[in-house]
C-alpha positions, 0 to 999 in steps of 0.5 A: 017711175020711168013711165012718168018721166015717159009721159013728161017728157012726151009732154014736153016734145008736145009743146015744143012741136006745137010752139007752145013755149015761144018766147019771142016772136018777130017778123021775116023781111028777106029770104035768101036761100037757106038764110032768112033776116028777121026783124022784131026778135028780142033778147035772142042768142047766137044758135038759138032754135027758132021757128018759122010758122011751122014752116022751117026751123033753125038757128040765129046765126048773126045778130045785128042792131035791128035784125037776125040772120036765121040759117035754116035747118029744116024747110017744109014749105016756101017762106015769105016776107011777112011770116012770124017767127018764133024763138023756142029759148032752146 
């Protein structure tokens, strides 16, 4: 039994890095350091896991009328204006 829940549970991390499970998406309109604003997400929460393009991910950490704040967690490459972000729901 425990090598089913094995392969589910490999699944699941599968389509997590693979961003499979987006949930909403939105656009970066500024990068400050390890902060980027973002424009365009919808129903999102404080701490909620987010994805940049598979470029960085982090967390919401400010929610204002038209725009989020992200701080950044992890960054493999230079984020620019333009990139799509990814809410994971997690």
């Amino acid at each position: 039994m425990s090598v089913m829940w094995d392969e589910i549970a490999a699944e699941v991390m599968k389509s997590i890095n693979d961003e499979e499970n987006v949930f909403s998406v939105g656009r970066v309109v500024n990068v400050s350091n390890n902060v980027v604003e973002v424009a365009g997400l919808k129903d999102v929460a404080f701490f909620e896991t987010i994805s940049v393009v598979n470029k960085a991910k982090g967390y919401i950490s400010a929610i204002f009328e038209n725009t989020v704040n992200v701080s950044l967690i992890e960054k493999k490459e230079d984020i620019m204006v333009g990139d799509k972000v990814y809410t994971l729901n997690k």
